[in-house]
Phi, psi and omega in degrees: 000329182282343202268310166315326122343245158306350164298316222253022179293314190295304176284003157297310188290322184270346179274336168270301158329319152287342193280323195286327188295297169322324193291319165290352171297306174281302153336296178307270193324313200277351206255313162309310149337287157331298173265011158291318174269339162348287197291330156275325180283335154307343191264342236228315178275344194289317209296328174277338155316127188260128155333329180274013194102143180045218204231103166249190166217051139321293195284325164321315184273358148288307196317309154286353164291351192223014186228000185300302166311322173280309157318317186291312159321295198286355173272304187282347174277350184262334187301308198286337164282328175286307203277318172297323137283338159311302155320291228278311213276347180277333180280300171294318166306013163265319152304343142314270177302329182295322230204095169321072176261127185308175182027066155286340175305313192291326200278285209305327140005265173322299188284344166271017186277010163313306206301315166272013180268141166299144182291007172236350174271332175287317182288310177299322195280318174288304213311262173315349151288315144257030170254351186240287198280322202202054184344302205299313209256353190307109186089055180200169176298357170280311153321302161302328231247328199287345196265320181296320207280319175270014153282304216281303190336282181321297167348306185275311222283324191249349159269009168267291177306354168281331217258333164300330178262334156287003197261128172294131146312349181273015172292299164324301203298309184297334186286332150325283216290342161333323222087343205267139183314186193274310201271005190258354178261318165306335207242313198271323204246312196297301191294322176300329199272337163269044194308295182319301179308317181310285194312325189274335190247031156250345174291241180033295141334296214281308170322311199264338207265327171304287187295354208276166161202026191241308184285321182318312190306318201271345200223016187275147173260156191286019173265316164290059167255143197234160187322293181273000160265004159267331176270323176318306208268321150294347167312301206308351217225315215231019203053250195231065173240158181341314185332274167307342155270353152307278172323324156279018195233317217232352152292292196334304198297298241289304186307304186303318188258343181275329186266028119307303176298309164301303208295317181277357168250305183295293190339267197271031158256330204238343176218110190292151178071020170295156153344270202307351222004000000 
């Protein structure tokens, strides 16, 4: 009985050991967690407070009365961006990686240097470039879709060329030999295959140009107020009332379904190999 015992005392002793280890392993996770969502369900409990006492969705029926035209403004200034790095960043990351272009270090260089500009030195550098230069577009929507695109542009750019350089040539080449054309081995074979990099550089894209508000402050007109230049300016006016945590409770759900919504309907129908699978 003692030998019965002393066999099965040790492996008893490591089965509780692992168990204490998982347990802290999971605690440790639950515990970041925790303090990661912290700070929205608070904007989310302030947003259900009534002034009068107790608990409403006041400030939601303010919120969507006045805040719709702006939601809508930061969803079409992000769509048109997101599509407009798409144009631009595949054809160049194909001319990066594809094609012996002299100084590709110096060029690629170059094209991130958004990535390393402080957000007031990019809002004052647009700011005088359509106020000197380009005149035609200053405060209006175009303006705004031009300062995310020379924000952003790198972001969809260097997770296509990593994702490019991982990709064989010989995908193309057998789709060639196929019969099928250049641009029908681009559209059917090559571009689905660079699924990760696209996704990865349209989450990105949609996370910084939907939230932005530090360059939208220097170069927005006032007809162009956008989701995160509407949560500013009512701060400004009415502080940390119901309201106004309604409007950040309801950018925040907004973010969250749409880049929900891409990876399970578009994502993994259309560009094979996303993250998420």
């Amino acid at each position: 009985m003692s030998e019965t015992t002393a066999i099965g005392g040790p492996s008893r002793f490591r089965s509780s050991g692992r168990w204490l280890t998982s347990g802290l392993q999971h605690a440790y996770i639950w515990l970041w967690m925790a303090l990661f969502v912290l700070p929205f369900l608070t904007t989310v409990y302030r947003s259900l407070e009534d002034p009068k006492g107790g608990y409403s969705f006041e400030g939601y029926r303010f919120a969507f009365g006045s805040f719709q035209d702006a939601l809508i403004l930061s969803l079409q200034t992000t769509i048109v961006t997101i599509v407009l790095n798409i144009l631009i960043s595949i054809p160049a990351a194909y001319a990066i990686v594809r094609y012996p272009i002299p100084g590709k270090r110096t060029i690629l260089a170059a094209l991130n240097v958004s990535l390393y500009t402080p957000g007031a030195v990019m809002g004052l550098s647009l700011s005088l470039l359509f106020a000197y230069r380009l005149s035609s577009i200053q405060g209006s929507f175009w303006a705004l879709v031009a300062a995310y695109v020379v924000g952003t542009f790198p972001l969809m750019l260097i997770p296509v060329i990593v994702a490019l350089r991982d990709l064989p040539t010989v995908f193309g080449e057998a789709a060639r030999t196929l019969g099928a054309g250049r641009w029908r081995t681009l559209l059917r074979v090559e571009i689905p295959l660079l699924g990760p990099g696209i996704t990865a550089g349209i989450l990105l894209t949609f996370v910084i140009v939907f939230n932005e508000f530090l360059v939208t402050l220097f170069i927005a007109g006032k007809g162009n107020q956008t989701a995160a230049l509407t949560i500013y300016n009512i701060l400004a006016r009415a502080g940390f009332a119901p309201s106004t945590a309604a409007l950040a409770s309801i950018m925040q759900f907004t973010s969250f379904v749409v880049v929900l919504l891409f990876f399970k309907v578009f994502g993994s129908r259309y560009l094979k190999g996303t993250y998420l699978g």
